[in-house]
N, C-alpha and C positions, 0 to 999 in steps of 0.2 A: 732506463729507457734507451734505445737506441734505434737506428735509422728506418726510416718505411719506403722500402724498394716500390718502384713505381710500380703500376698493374700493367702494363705495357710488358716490363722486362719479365714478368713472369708467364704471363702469357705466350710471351714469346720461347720460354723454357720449355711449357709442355702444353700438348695440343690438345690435351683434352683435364680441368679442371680437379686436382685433388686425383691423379690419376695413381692407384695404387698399383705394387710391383705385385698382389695378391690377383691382379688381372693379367699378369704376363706371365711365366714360367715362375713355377714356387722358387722361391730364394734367387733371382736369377739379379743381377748387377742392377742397379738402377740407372737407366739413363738418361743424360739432357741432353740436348741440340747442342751442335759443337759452337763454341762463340764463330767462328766462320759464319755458318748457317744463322744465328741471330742476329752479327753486325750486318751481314748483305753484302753486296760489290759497294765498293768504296774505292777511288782514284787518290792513289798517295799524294799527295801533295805537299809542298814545302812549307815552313811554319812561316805563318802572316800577321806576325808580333813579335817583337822584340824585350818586352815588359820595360821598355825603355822611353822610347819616342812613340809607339805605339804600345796599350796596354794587351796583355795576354790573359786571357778567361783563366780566373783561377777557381775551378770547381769546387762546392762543397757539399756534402752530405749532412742529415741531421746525426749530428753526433757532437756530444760535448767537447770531442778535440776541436772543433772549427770557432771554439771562445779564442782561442789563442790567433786563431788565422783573422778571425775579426775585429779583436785589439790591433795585430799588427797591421792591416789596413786601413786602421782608422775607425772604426763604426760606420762603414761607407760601403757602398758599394762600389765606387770606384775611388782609390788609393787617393787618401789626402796626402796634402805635404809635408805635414808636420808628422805623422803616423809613423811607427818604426819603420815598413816598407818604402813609407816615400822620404825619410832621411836615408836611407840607405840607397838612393837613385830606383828603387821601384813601383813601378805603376802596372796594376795590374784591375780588371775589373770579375767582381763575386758574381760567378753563376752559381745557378741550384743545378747539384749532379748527379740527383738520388736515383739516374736513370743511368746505369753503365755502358747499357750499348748506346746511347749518343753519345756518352762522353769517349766510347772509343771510336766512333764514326767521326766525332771532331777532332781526335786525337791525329788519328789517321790521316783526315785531310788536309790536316795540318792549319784547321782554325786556334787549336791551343795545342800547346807542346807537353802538356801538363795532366795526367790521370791521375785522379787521387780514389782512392777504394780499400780495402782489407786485403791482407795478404793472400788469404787462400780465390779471391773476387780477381785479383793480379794474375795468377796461377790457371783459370782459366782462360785471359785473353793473352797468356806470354806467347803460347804460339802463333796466334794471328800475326800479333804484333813483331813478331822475329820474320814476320816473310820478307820483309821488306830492311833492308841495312839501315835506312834512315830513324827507322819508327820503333830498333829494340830498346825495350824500356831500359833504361836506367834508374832504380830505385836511389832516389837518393835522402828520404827522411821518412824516419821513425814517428810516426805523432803522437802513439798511446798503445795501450794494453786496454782490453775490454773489461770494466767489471760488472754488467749490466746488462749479461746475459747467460740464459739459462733452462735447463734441461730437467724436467718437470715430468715426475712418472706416477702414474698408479701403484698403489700401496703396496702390491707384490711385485712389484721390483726394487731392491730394495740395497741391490749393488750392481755395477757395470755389468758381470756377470750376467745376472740375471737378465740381461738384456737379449740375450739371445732367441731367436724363433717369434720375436716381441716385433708391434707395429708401430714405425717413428712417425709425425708430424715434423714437418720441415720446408720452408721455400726456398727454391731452388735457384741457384746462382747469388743465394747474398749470405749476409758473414757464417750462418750456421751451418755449411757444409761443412767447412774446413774443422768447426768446432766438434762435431758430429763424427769425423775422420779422425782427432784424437780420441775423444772417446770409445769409439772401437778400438784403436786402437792400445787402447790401455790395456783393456779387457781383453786383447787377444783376440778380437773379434773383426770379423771383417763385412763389408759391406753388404755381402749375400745372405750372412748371418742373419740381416736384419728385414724386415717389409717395411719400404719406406710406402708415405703417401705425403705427395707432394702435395705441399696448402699453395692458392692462390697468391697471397701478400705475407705478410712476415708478422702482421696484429691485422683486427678487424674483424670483420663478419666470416669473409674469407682465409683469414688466419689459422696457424696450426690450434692456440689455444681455445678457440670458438669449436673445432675438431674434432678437439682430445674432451669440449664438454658435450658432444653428443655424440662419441664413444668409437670415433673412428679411427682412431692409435691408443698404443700404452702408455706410449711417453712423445711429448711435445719440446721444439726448440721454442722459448718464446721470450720477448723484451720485460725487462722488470716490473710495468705494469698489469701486464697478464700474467705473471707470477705470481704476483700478491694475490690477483682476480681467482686465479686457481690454488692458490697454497695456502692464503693470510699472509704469508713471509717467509723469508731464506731460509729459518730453520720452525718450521711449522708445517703440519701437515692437517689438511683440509677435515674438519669435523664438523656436521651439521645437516642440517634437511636442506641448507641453498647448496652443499658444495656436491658439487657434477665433476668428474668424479669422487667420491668418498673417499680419503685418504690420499688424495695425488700430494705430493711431497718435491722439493726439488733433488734430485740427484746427482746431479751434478750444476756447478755454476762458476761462471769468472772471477765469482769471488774466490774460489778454490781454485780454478786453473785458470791462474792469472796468468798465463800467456800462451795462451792459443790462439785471439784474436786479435791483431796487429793492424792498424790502420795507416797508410802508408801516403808516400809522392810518390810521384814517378814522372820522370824528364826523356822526352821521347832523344835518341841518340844524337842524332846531329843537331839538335838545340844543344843539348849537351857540351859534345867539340867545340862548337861555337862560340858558345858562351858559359863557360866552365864557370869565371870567377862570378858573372851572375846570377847561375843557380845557387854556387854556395854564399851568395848573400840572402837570397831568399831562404836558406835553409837558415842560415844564422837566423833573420830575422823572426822567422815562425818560432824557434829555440827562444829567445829574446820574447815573444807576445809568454811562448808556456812559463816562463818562468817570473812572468807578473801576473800571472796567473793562479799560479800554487803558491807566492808571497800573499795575495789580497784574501781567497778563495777561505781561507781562514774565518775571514772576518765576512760573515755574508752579508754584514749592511754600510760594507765599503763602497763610499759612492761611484767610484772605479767600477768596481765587481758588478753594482747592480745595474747602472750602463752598461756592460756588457752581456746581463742577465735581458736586460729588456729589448738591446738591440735581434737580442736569440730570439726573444718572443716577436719584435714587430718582422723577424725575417720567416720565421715557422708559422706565426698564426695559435690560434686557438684550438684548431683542427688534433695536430700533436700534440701540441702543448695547452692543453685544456683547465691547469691548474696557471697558468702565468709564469711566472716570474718563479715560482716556486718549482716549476716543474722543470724550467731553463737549469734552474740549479739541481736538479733530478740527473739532468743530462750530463753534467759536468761533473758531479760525482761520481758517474759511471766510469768515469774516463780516467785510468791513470796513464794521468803524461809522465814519458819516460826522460826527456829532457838533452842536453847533451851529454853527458851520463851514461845516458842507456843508446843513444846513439853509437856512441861510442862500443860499448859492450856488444849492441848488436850486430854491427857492422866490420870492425876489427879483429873481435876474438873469436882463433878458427873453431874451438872448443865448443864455444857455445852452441847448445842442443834449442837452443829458442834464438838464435841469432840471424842473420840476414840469408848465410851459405845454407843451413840446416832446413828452413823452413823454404828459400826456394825449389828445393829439392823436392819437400814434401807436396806443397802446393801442384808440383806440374806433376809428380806421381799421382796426385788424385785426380788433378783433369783428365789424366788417361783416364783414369779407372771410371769415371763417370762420364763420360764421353764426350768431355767439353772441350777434348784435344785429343789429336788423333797420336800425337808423341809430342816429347817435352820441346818448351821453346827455350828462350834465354830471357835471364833477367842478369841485369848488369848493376854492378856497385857503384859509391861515385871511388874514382882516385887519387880525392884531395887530402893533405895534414888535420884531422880533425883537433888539432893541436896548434896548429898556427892559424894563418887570418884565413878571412875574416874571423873566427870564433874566439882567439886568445886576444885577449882585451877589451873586450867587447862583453861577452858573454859572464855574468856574476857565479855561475853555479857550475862553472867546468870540473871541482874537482869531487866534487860532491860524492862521496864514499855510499855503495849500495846498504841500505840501514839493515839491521837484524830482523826477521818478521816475525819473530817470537821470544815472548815475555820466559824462557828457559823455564823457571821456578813455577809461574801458574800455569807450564804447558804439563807439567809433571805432577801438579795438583789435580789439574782437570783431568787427565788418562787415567789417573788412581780414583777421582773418583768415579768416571764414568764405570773402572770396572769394577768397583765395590758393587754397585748398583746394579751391575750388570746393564747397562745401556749401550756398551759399546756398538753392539751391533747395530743398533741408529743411526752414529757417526763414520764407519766406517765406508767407504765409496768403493773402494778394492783392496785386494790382498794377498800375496802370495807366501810361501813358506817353506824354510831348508829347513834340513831335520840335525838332529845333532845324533850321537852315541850315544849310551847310557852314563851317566856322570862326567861325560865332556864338557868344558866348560869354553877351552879355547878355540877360535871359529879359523882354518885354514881357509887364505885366503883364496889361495888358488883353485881349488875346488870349486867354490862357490863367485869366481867373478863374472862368470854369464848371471849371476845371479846382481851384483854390486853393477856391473852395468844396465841392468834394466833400473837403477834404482836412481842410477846416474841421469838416467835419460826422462824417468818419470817426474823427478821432483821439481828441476827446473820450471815445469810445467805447472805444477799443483803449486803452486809458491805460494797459494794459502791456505794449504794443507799441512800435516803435519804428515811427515813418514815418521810412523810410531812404530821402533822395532821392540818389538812384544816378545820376550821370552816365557816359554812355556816348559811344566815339567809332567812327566806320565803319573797317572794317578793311584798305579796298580797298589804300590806298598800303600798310601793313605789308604786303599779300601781295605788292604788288611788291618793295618794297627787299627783301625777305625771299628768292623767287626769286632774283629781280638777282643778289644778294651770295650765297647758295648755290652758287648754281650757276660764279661769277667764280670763288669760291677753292679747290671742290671740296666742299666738304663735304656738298651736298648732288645728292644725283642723282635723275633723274626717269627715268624706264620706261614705255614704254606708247603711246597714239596719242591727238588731239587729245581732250577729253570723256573720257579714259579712264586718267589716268597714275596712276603710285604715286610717288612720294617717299622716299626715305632720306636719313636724316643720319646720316654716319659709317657707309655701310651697314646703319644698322638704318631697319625702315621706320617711315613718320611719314603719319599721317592728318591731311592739314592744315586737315578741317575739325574737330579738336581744337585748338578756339584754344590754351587753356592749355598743351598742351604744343610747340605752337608756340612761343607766349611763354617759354616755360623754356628751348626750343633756345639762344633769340636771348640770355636773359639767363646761358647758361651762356659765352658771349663767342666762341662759333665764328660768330659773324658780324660779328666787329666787322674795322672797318677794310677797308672795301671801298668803290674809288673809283665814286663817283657814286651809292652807296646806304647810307644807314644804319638798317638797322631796328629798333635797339636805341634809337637816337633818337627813332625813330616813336614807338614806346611808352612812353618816357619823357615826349614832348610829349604823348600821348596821354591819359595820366594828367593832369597840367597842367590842359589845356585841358579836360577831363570835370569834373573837379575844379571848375574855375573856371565852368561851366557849372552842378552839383548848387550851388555855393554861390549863383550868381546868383541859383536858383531859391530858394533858402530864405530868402535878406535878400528877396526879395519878398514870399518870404510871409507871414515873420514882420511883415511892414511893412500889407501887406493884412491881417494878422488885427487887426492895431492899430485901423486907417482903420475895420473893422468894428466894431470893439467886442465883439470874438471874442479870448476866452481861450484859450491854447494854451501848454502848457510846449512850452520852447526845447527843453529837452535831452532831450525825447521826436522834436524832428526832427532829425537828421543826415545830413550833408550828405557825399557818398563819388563820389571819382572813381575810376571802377572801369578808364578807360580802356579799349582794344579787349579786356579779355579774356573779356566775356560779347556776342559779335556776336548779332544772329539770324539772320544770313546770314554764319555764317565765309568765306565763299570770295564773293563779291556780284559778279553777274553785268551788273546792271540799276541806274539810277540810282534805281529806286523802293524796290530789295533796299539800295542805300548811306541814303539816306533811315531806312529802317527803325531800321537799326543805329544811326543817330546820333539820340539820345535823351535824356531823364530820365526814369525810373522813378521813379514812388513806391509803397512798397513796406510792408505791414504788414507789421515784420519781429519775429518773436522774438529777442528779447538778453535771457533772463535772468537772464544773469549780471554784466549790467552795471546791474540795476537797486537804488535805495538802498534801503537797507533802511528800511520802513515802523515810525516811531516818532509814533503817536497817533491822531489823524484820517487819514481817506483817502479822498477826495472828490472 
């Protein structure tokens, strides 16, 4: 579940309701009102709080990171004493901020010093906010990764790819833009590629997922409750006389690109100078609420936890949260807080492709593009020791090591079996592929590092995905030994005229461009032992030698992310010789159709069943 942008702010995005880019020039940009034009004339004014002597409006949205901001306040709306914030000398008073252009109207005027939003939500108001030297933002806290939101398509769509010439569902100006902008992004695809049609609110009547059920896009952004509504669940696809569309599935989700959507502070600049070592107490102490947070959060009937389960529900209402207490904890599941940790990682390290530098970049590149900024603005870091005080001694969980996101052993059980089964193509979300020589095994790396950097740049992102690099081998000699030996010992007969036969084995018939059941004939041992051909060998070398091809590719890579200075967990890449049983040319006619077939794949693959169970930070 995640936040519900008011109808205000959306209305204010587009002038006329659900307005598709199918009514303005085919494929043409999609545009919004630039945040200019939705915040209005605003008189800058200087900040009229201190969080000290006087308290500072600390905004929140519905989102399970504002458990941490709630403990650290107190369960108050305005800062008790005793609460981490008001041991740490801060007082500050809880607005609701689920409407971004007031919160930048009172950013501006300087009633709070304080924006709190999503990264890509930032990225459209950085230019406003840079007009003025007082008011550029300075981001100075990380609060979470989203994993509770999701990208829901009709049954033929069925990878990123396919998205193309296809009509999105999405509300404009809140976290799905930015999530929307990776996703093309993967796929190579760019905004014109696609026909958006802007939904009203972000869930509801008005919502993309009410939209996408009576048939006005292919694929819908939508909160975890309208997923389930439209799919049953994360890995379920809709079958029944109630499901509107038949077959909608999700195709992509935060559970698999765990970090695209980023909820963030931001300290307007001369509060900042000002009061430097008071924002980094408040950031300590928000740090401090998350990390009694993901210690209790374990135990959901810690009387701690559910205090702050119920304060979520008496602040939300029944309205969102229509389940209680239950559903409070819906929210907080969504939300992996990243802690200081990922603070750290994000903010510090220039490498990182999901970090503070990388995604400001990205963010104010797509306000241009969608017209929410006419050119990029600034967003600013803070410049304090995230190593010394306030955080060193104070904070329990500073040194906390990024955990592995993959069971190695069950990641390499599940890929084998999915492609025994032939399922793979279920799991997979996208996938590209370098081709190898004929009996090549070892992978040069220089050739292919445009290739190791998009691989670089993807995975971070997918961090619950698996990059399955899949070796593949040409099928052409198994279809000979495979003939050959059929036909020598009888078990196989052919019917028909050149360009035109059928096949039986055992007199039933066989489609031999069904690799897999090809490969079952051969491994059910009616082809073994036939002079001058063995096709059961073919594909046992096949496997081998694919095998030894995905692993060449991976100790490269893993060796090229090194030489970079590029983070990458291991046991997110796996390395699988699929051997001939996924050709793209079963039957290959031409030595450019054998070429094809002989390959590595890499592949964003879903396993989530091999993934470790998440115990604290998650970053």
């Amino acid at each position: 579940m995640r936040r519900n942008m008011m109808v205000q702010w959306a209305c204010a995005l587009v002038a006329v309701v659900a307005m598709t880019i199918g009514s303005m020039e085919a494929h043409a940009v999609p545009l919004v009102k630039s945040a200019a034009e939705r915040v209005g004339p605003v008189t800058v004014g200087p900040v009229q709080c201190d969080a000290v002597s006087k308290p500072c409006d600390l905004k929140f949205i519905l989102w399970g990171g504002e458990a941490a901001t709630f403990h650290a306040n107190g369960l108050a709306t305005v800062t008790t004493p005793n609460s981490i914030f008001g041991q740490l000398g801060l007082r500050f008073t809880l607005v609701p901020g689920d409407d971004p252009v007031q919160q930048a109207r009172d950013y501006l005027s300087g009633k709070t010093p304080i924006w709190r939003g999503t990264k890509g939500m930032l990225g459209e108001f950085a230019e406003l906010f840079s007009r003025d030297p007082r008011t550029i933002p300075v981001e100075v806290l990380q609060q979470s990764w989203s994993r509770g939101d999701h990208m829901v398509a009709v049954a033929s769509i069925k990878t990123i790819s396919d998205l193309k010439g296809r009509s999105v569902c999405l509300q404009p100006g809140g976290p799905h833009v930015s999530m929307c902008n990776t996703i093309l992004q993967t796929g190579g695809l760019r905004w014109s590629d696609v026909r958006i049609v802007w939904a009203k609110d972000i869930t509801g009547p008005n919502g993309p997922a009410e939209m996408m059920k009576a048939g006005k896009c292919d694929a819908a952004f939508v909160v975890t409750p309208d997923m389930i509504g439209l799919t049953g669940g994360l890995e379920s696809a809709c079958k029944g006389k109630e499901c509107s569309p038949q077959g909608a599935h999700v195709l992509v989700s935060t559970a698999q690109l765990t970090r695209s959507i980023a909820d963030v502070y931001v300290v307007r600049k001369d509060f900042y100078d000002a009061h430097r070592d008071l924002v980094a107490k408040f950031v300590a102490g928000y740090l401090k609420g998350a990390e009694a947070i993901v210690d209790i959060q374990q135990n959901p009937q810690d009387p701690t936890f559910r205090a702050i389960l119920a304060y979520m529900f008496k602040t939300w209402g029944p309205g969102p949260l229509p389940g209680g207490l239950e559903d409070a904890n819906g929210l907080v599941l969504d939300c992996a807080f990243v802690g200081h940790p990922g603070n750290v990682a994000y903010f510090t390290d220039p490498q990182n492709s999901t970090g503070a530098k990388a995604l400001t970049a990205e963010v104010m590149d797509l306000a241009v593009t969608i017209g929410a900024a006419t050119k990029r603005g600034t967003i600013l870091a803070p410049d304090w020791d995230w190593n010394g005080p306030p955080f060193r001694g104070y904070l329990q969980r500073m040194n906390e090591a990024r955990p592995q996101a993959f069971n190695v052993e069950a990641t390499a059980q599940a890929l084998e079996r999915l492609t025994i089964d032939g399922a793979m193509d279920d799991r997979v979300k996208y996938s590209f592929a370098v081709r190898f020589d004929v009996d090549e095994t070892e992978f040069d790396q220089k050739k292919y590092a445009k290739d190791f950097d998009r691989v670089l740049e993807l995975a971070p992102k997918y961090g619950g995905a698996v990059f399955a690099i899949r070796g593949h081998v040409d099928v052409y000699q198994l279809m000979v030994d495979f003939i050959t030996c059929g036909t020598q010992n009888g078990v196989l007969t052919r019917r028909g005229t050149t360009g035109n036969y059928h096949y039986f084995v055992n007199s039933k018939p066989l489609d031999i461009n069904a690799t897999l059941d090809v490969v079952a004939a051969i491994e059910s041992g009616a082809f073994d032992r036939c002079p001058g051909a063995n096709p059961r060998a073919v594909v046992d070398g096949a496997r081998v030698t694919s095998k030894k091809r995905a692993e060449s590719v991976r100790d490269k890579l893993l060796a090229y992310a090194k030489q970079r200075g590029k983070t990458l967990d291991a046991s997110q890449v796996q390395a699988q010789g699929v051997g001939v049983r996924e050709p793209i040319f079963p039957t290959p006619k031409t030595g450019d159709q054998m070429a094809e077939n002989r390959r590595v794949e890499f592949s964003i693959t879903v396993v989530g069943e091999a993934r470790n169970p998440i115990v604290g930070f998650d970053y």
